[in-house]
DRENFI-666179 format. One record per residue: residue number from 1; x, y, z of N, C-alpha, C, CB in turn. Coordinates in steps of 0.2 Angstrom, whole numbers, plus 5000, padded with zeros to 4 digits. Glycine has a CB too. Example, Ala and Ser with C-alpha at 12.3 -4.5 7.8 and 13.67 -1.06 7.14 Angstrom:
REM DRENFI-666179
1|5066|4972|5039|5062|4978|5039|5066|4984|5039|5057|4978|5045;
2|5064|4989|5035|5068|4995|5036|5064|5000|5039|5070|4997|5029;
END
This chain:
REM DRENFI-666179
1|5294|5903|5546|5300|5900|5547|5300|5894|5553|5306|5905|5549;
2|5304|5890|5552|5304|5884|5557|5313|5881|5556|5297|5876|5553;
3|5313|5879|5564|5322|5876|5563|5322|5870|5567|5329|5882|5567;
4|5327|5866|5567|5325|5861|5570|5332|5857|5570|5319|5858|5568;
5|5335|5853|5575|5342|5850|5576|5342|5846|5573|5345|5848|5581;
6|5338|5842|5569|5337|5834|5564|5333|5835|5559|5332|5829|5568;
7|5334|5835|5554|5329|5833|5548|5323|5830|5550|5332|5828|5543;
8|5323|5826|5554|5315|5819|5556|5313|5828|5562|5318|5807|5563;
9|5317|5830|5566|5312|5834|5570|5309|5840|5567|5314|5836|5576;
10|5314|5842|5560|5311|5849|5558|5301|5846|5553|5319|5853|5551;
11|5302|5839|5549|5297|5837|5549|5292|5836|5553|5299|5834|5547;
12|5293|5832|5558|5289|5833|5564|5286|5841|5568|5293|5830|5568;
13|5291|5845|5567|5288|5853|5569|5285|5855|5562|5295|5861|5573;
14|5285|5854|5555|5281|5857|5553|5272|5853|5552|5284|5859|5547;
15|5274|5845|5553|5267|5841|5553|5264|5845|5559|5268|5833|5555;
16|5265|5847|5566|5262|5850|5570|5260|5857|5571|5265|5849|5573;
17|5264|5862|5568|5263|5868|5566|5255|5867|5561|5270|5872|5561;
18|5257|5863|5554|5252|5864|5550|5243|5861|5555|5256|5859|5543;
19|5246|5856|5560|5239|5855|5564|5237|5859|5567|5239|5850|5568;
20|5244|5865|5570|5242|5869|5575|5235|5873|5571|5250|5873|5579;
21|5238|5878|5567|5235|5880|5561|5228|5879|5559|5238|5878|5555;
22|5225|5871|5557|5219|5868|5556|5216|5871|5562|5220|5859|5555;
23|5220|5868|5569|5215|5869|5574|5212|5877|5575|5218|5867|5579;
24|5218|5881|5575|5217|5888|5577|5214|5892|5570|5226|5892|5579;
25|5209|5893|5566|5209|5895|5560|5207|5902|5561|5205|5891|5556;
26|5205|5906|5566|5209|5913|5568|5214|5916|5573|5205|5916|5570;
27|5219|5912|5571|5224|5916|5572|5228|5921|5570|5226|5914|5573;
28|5230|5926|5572|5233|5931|5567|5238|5930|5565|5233|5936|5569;
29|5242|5927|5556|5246|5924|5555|5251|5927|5555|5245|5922|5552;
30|5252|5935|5556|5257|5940|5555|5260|5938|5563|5254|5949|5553;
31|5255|5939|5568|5257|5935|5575|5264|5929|5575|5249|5931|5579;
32|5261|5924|5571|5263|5917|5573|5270|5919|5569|5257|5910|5570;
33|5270|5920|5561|5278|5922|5559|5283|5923|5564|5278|5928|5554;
34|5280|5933|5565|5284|5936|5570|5287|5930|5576|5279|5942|5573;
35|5283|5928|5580|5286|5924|5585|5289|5918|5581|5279|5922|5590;
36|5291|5914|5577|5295|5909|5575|5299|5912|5572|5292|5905|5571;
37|5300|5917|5570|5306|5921|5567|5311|5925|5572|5303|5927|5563;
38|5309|5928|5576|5311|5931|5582|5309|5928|5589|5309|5937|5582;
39|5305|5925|5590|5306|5921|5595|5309|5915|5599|5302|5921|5595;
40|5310|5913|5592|5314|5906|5594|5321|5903|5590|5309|5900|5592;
41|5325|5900|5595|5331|5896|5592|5333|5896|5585|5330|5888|5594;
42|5337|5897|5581|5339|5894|5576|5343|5892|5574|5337|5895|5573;
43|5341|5882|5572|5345|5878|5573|5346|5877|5566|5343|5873|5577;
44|5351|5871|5564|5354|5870|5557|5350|5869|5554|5359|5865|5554;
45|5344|5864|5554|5340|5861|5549|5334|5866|5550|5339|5851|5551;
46|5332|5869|5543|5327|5875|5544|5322|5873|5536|5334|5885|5543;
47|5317|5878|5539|5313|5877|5531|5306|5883|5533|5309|5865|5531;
48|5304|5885|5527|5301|5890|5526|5296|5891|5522|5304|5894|5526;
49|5290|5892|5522|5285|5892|5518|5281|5902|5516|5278|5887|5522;
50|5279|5903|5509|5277|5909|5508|5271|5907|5508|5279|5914|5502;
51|5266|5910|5511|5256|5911|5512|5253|5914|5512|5253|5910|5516;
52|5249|5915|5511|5242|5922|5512|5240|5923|5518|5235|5922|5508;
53|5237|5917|5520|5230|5917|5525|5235|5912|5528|5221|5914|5522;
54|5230|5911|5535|5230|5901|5538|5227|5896|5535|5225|5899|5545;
55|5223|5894|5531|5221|5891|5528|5227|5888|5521|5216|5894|5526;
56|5231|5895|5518|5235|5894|5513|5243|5891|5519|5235|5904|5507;
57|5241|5893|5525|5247|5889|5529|5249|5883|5527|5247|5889|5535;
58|5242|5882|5530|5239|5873|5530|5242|5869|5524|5229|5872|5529;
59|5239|5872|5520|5243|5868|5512|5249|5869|5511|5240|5871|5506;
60|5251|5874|5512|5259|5876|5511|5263|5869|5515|5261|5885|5516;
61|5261|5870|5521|5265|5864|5526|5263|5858|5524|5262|5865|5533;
62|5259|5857|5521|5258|5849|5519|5259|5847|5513|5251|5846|5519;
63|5262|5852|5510|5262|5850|5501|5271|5851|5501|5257|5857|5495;
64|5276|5845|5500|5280|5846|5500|5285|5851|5494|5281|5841|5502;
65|5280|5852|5489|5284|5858|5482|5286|5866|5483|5279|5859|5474;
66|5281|5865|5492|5280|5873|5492|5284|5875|5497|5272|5875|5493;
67|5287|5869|5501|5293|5868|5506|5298|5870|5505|5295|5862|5507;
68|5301|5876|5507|5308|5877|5506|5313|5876|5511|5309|5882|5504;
69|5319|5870|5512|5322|5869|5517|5328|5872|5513|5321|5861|5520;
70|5331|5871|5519|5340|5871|5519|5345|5870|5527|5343|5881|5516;
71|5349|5868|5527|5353|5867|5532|5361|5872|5530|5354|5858|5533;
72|5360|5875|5538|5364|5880|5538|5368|5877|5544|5362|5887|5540;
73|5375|5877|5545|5378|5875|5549|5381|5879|5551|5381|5870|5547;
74|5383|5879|5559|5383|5885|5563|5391|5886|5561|5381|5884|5572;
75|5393|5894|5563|5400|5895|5564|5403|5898|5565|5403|5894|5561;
76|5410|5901|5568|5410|5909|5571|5412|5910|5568|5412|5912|5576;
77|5410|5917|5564|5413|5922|5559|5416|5928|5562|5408|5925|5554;
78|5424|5927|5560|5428|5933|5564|5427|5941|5562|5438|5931|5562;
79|5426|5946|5565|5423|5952|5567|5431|5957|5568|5417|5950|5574;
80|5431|5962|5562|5437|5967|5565|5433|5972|5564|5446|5967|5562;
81|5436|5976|5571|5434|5983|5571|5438|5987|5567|5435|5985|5578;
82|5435|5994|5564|5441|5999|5561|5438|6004|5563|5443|6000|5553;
83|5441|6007|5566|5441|6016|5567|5446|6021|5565|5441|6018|5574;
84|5441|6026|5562|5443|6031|5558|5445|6036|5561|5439|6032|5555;
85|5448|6040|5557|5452|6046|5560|5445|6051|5559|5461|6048|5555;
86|5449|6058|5559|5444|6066|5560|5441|6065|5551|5451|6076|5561;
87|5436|6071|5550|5434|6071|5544|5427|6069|5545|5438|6068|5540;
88|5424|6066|5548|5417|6063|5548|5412|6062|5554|5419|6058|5547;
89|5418|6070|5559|5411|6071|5564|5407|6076|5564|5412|6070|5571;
90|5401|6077|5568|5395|6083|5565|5392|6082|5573|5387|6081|5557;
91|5389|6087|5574|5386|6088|5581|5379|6084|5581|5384|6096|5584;
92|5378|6081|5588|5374|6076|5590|5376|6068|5587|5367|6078|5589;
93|5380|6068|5584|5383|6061|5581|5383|6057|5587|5393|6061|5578;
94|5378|6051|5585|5375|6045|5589|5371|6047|5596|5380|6040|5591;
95|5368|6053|5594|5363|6056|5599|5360|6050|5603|5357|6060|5596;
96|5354|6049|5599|5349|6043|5599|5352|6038|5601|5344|6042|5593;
97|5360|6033|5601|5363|6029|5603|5363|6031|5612|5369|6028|5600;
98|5365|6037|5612|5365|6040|5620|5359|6041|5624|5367|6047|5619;
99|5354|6041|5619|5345|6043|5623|5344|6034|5623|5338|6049|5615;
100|5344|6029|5621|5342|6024|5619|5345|6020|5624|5342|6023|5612;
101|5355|6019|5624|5358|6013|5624|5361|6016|5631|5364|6011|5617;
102|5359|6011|5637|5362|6013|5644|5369|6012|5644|5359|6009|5649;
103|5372|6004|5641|5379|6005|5640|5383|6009|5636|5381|6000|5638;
104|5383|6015|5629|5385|6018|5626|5384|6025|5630|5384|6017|5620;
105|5380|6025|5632|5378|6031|5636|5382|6030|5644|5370|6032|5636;
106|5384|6025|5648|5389|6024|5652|5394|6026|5649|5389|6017|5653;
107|5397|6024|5647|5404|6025|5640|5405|6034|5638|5400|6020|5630;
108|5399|6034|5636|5402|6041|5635|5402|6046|5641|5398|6045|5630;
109|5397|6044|5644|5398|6051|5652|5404|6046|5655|5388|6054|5660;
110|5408|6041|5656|5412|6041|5659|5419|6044|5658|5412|6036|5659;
111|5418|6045|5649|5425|6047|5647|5423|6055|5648|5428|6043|5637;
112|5418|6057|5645|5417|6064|5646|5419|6068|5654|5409|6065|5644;
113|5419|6063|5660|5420|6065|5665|5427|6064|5667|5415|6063|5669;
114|5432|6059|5664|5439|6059|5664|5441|6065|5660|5442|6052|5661;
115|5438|6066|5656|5440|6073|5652|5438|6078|5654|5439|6073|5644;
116|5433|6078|5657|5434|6089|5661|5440|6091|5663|5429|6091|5671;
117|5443|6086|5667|5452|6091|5671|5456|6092|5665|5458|6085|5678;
118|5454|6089|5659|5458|6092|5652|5456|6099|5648|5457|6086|5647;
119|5451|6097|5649|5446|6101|5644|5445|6107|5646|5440|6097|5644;
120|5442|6108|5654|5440|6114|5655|5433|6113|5654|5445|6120|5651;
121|5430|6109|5652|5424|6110|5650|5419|6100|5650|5424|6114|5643;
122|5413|6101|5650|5409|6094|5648|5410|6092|5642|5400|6094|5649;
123|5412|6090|5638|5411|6088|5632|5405|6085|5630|5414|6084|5630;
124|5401|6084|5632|5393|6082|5631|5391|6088|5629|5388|6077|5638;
125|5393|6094|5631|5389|6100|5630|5394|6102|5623|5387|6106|5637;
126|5398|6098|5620|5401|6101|5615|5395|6097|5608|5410|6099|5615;
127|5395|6090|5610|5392|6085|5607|5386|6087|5604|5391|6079|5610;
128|5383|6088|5612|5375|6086|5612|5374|6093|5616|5373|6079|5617;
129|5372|6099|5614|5373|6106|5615|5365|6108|5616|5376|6110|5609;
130|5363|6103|5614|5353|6102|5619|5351|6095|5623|5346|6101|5613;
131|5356|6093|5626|5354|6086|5627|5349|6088|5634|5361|6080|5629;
132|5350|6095|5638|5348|6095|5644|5339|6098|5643|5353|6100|5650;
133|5337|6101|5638|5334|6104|5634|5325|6099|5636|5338|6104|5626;
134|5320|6101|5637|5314|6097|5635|5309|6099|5630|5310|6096|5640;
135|5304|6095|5627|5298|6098|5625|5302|6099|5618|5295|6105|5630;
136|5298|6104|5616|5298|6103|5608|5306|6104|5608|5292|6109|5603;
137|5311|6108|5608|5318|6109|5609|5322|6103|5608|5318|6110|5616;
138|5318|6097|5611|5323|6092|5614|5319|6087|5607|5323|6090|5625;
139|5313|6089|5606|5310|6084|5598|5316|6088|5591|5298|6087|5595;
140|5317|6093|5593|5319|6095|5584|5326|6095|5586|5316|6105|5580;
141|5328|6092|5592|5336|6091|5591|5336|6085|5588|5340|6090|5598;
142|5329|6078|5593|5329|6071|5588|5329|6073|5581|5322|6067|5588;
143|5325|6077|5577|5324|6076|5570|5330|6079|5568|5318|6078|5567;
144|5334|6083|5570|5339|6085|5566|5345|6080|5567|5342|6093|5569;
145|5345|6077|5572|5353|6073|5574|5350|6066|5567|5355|6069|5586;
146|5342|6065|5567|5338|6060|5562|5341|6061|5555|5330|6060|5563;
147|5341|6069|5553|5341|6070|5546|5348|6076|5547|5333|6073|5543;
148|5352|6073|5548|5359|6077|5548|5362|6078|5539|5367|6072|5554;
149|5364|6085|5537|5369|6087|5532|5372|6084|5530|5371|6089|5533;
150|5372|6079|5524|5380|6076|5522|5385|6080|5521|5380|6073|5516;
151|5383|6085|5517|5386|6089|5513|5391|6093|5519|5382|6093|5508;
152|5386|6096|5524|5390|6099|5530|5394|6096|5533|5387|6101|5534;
153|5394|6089|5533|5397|6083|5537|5404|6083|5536|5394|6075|5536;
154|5403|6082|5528|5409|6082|5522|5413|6090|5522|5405|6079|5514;
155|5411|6093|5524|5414|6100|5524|5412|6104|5516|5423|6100|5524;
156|5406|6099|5515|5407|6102|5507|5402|6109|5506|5404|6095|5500;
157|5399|6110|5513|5392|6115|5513|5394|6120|5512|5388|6116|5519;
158|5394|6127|5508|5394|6134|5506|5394|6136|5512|5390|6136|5502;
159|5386|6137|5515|5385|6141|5520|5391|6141|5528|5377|6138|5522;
160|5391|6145|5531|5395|6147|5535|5393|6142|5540|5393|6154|5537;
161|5397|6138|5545|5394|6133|5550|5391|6136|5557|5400|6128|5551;
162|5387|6134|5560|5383|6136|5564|5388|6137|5573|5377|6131|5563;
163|5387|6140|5576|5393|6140|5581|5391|6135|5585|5394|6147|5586;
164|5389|6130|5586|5391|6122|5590|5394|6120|5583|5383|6116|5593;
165|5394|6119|5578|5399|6116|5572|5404|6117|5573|5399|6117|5567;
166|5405|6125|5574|5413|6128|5573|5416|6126|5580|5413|6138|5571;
167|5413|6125|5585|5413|6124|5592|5416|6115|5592|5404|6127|5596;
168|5413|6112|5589|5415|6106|5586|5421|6104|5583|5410|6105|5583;
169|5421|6109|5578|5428|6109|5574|5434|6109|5576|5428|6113|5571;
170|5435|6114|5581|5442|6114|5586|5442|6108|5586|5442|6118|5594;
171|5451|6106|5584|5453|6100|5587|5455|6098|5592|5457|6099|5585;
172|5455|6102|5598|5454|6102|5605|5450|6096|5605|5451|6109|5607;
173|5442|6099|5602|5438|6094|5606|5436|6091|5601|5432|6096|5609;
174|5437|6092|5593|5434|6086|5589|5440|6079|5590|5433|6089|5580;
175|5443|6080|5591|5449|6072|5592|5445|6071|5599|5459|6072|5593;
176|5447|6073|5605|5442|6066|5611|5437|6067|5609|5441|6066|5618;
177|5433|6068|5606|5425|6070|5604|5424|6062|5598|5423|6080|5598;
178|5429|6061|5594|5428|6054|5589|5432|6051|5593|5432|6054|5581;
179|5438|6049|5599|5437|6045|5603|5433|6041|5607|5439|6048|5606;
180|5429|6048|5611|5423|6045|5614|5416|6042|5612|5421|6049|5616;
181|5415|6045|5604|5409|6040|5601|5412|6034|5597|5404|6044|5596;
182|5420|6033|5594|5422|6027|5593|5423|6022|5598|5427|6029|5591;
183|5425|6022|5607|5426|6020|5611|5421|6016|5613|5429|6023|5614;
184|5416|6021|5614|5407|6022|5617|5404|6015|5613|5402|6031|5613;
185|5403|6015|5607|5403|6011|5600|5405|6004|5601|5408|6015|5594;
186|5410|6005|5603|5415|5999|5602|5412|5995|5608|5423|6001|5603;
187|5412|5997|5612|5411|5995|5621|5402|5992|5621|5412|6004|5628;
188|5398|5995|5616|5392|5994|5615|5391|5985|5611|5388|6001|5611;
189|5395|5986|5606|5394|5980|5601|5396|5974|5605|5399|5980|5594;
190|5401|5974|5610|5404|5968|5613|5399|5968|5620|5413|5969|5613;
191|5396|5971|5617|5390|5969|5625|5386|5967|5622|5386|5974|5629;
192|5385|5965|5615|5380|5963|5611|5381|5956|5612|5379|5967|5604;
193|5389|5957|5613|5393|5948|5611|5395|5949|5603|5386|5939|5612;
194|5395|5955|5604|5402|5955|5597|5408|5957|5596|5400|5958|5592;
195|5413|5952|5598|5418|5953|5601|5423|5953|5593|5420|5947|5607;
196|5429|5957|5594|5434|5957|5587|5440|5954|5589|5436|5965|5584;
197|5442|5949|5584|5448|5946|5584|5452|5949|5581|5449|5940|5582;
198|5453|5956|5577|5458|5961|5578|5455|5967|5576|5465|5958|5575;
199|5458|5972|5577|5457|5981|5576|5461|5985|5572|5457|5984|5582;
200|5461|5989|5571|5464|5992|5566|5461|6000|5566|5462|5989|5560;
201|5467|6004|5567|5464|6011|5565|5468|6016|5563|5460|6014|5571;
202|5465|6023|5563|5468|6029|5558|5469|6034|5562|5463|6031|5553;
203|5474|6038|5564|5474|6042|5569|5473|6043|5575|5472|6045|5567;
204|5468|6046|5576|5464|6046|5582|5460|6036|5584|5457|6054|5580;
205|5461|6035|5579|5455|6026|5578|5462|6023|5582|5452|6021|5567;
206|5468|6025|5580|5472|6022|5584|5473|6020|5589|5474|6024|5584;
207|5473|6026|5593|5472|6026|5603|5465|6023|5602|5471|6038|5609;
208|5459|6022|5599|5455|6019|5601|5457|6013|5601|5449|6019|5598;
209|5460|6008|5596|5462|6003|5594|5467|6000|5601|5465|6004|5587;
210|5472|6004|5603|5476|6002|5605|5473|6003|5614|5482|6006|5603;
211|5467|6006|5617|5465|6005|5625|5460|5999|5623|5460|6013|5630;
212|5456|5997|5617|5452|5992|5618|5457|5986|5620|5447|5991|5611;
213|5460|5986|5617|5468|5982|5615|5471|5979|5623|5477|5989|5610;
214|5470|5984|5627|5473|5986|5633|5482|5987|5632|5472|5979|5637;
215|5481|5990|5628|5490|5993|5627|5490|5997|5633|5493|5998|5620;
216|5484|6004|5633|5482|6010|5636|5478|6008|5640|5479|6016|5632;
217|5477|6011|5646|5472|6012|5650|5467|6017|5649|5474|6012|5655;
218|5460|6015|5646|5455|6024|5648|5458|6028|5651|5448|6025|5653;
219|5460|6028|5657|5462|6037|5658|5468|6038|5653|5466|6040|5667;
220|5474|6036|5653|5480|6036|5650|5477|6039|5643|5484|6030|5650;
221|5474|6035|5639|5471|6034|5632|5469|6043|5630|5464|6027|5632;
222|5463|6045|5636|5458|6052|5637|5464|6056|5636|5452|6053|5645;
223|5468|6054|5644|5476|6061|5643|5479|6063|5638|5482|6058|5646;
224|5480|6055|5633|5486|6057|5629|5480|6062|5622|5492|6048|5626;
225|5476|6060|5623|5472|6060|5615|5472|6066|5618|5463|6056|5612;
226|5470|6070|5624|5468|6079|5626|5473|6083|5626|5466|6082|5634;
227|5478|6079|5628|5485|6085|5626|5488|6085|5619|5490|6084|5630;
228|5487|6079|5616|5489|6078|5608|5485|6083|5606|5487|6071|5603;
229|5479|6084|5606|5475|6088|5604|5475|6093|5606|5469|6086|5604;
230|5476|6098|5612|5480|6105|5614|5484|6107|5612|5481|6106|5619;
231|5490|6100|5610|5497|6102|5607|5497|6106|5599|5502|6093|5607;
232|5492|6102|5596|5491|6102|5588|5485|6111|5586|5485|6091|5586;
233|5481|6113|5592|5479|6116|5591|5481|6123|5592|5475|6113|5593;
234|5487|6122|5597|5493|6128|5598|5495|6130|5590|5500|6125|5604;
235|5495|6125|5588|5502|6126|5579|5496|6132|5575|5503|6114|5571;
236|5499|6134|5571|5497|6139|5567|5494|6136|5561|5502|6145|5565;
237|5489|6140|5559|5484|6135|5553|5487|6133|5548|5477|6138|5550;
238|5486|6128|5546|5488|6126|5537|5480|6122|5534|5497|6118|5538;
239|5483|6118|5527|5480|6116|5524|5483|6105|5523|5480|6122|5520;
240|5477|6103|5521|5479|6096|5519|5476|6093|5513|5477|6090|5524;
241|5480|6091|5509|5475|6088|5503|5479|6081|5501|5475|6095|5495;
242|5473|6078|5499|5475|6071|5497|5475|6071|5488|5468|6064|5501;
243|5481|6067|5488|5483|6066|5480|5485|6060|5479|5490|6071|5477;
244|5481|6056|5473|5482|6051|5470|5488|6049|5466|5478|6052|5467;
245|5494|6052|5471|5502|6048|5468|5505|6048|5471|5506|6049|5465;
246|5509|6045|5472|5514|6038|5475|5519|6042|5478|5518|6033|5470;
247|5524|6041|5484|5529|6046|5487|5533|6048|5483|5531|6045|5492;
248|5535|6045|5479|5540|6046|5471|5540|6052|5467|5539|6041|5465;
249|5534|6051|5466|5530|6055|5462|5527|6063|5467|5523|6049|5460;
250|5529|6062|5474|5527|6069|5475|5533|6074|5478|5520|6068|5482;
251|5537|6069|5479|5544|6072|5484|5547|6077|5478|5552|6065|5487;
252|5546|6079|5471|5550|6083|5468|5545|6089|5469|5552|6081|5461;
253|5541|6089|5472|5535|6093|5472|5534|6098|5478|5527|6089|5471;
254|5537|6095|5483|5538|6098|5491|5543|6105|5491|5544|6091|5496;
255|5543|6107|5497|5548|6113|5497|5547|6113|5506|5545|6122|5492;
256|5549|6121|5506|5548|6122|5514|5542|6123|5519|5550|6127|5515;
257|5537|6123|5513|5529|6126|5513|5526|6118|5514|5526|6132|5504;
258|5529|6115|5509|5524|6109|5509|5529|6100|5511|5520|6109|5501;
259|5526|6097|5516|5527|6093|5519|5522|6086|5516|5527|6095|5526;
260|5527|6079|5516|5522|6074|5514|5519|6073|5522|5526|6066|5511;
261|5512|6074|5522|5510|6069|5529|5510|6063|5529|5503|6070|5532;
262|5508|6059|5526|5503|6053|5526|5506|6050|5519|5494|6054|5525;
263|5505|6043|5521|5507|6038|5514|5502|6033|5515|5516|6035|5512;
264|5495|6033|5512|5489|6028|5512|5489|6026|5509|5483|6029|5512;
265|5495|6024|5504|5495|6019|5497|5499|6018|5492|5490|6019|5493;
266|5499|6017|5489|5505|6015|5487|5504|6020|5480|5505|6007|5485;
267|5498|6023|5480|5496|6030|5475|5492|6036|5477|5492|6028|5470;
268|5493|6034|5483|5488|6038|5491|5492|6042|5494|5486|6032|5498;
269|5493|6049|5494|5496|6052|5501|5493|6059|5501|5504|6053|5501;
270|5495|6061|5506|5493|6066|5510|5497|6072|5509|5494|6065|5515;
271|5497|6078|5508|5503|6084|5509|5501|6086|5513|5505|6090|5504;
272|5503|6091|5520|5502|6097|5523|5506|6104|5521|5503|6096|5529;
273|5503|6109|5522|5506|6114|5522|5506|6119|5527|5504|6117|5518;
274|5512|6122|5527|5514|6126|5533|5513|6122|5540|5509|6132|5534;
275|5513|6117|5540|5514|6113|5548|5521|6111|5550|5508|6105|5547;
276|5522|6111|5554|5526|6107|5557|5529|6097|5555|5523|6108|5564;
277|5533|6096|5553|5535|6091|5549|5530|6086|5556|5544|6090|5547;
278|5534|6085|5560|5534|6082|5567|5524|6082|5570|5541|6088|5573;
279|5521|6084|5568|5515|6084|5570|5511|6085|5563|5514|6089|5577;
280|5514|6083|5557|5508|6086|5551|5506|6078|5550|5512|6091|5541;
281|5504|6076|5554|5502|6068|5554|5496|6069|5557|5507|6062|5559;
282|5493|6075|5560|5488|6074|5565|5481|6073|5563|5487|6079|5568;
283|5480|6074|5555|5474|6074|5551|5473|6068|5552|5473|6076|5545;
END
């Protein structure tokens, strides 16, 4: 790969590459790619050759049929964030972002530590229930958070869930728990320099949407999500199921047992049962 700010200088860097090449005839060509690919600038005017060897370079570069150019012109492509509501978290969710990424892992023990006076507890030891762990312990947590359960993720698993799952499950802690790795997430990309010109979310993606926003401040944001979540977890269990028809189509179907939650579409909604009208929104 080669780029260049001119047509005349992208010619001129491959007349010189191709000399560099002649001169160097052991160099390791998987070296030289790698570094012109990831090592350097890339500018509009671009061009690329497929080769075997250095020798097969040489020719490639000097024979213009085997040339492949194109001019890309630069541009900013606008970037929205969506965050999702509950339903899709599992224990150690973005472990290895937390072992790896100093900023998401800033992010999360900050919020985790605004949430103890809520919580009564760390939430990292709800998350990450071996993170303190070494040695082989702390390898088979890697491979498991590496090769996590769909099916368990999705609730679709037979088996009984393991007590950090069921421990997970409480909506206590599974709402700031998808806070904190939605927030965490978010705070990591725009350090990358991937900033969003707008956001959008679902429930709980909400309050994420709305402190990145600066509606909320983090603490405010951690507060309201801990006691929404204490409030919701006090109510007596029900059920939710999503049906593929339109609020028209479901209000002759209601009673005192069953509430609309949600209207996702225009053939999209939600029922709860046995919840409270006023909070059956929480899924």
């Amino acid at each position: 790969m080669l780029s260049a700010k001119t047509s005349s200088a992208l010619e001129t860097a491959t007349t010189n590459l191709a000399n560099y090449f002649q001169e160097h005839p052991d160099l390791n060509l998987a070296d030289a790619a790698y570094t012109l690919l990831f090592g350097r600038r890339a500018f509009e005017h671009r061009c690329a050759v497929v080769c075997r060897d250095i020798q097969d370079a040489v020719n490639a570069l000097v024979e213009p049929k085997r040339i492949l150019t194109s001019t890309q012109k630069a541009q900013e492509r606008p970037v929205a964030f969506m965050f999702s509501g509950l339903g899709t978290h599992y224990v150690n969710m973005a472990f290895e972002l937390y072992q790896t990424e100093p900023t998401f892992r800033a992010c999360v023990d900050q919020c985790c530590l605004l949430l103890r006076p809520h919580l009564g507890l760390d939430l990292r030891d709800v998350l990450y229930p071996k993170r303190n762990t070494k040695g082989v312990n702390q390898q088979q947590q890697n491979n498991d958070s590496a090769a996590f359960n769909l099916r368990k993720m999705l609730g679709r698993e037979t088996e009984p869930a393991d007590v950090a799952t069921q421990k997970l499950n409480q909506t206590v802690f599974t709402q700031p728990a998808l806070f904190v790795i939605e927030y965490a997430l978010a705070q990591l990309w725009m350090s990358w320099g991937i900033h969003p010109t707008a956001m959008i979310g679902y429930s709980i993606g909400e309050y994420v949407a709305a402190c990145l926003a600066e509606v909320l401040s983090l603490e405010d944001a951690l507060t309201l999500v801990a006691k929404r979540a204490q409030m919701i977890q006090e109510l007596p269990e029900g059920a939710m199921l999503a049906i593929g028809l339109c609020e028209e189509e479901i209000q002759p179907l209601l009673n005192e047992k069953l509430s609309l939650s949600a209207i996702n579409g225009s053939s999209l909604c939600v029922v709860g049962m046995a919840l409270r009208k006023a909070l059956s929104y929480a899924g």
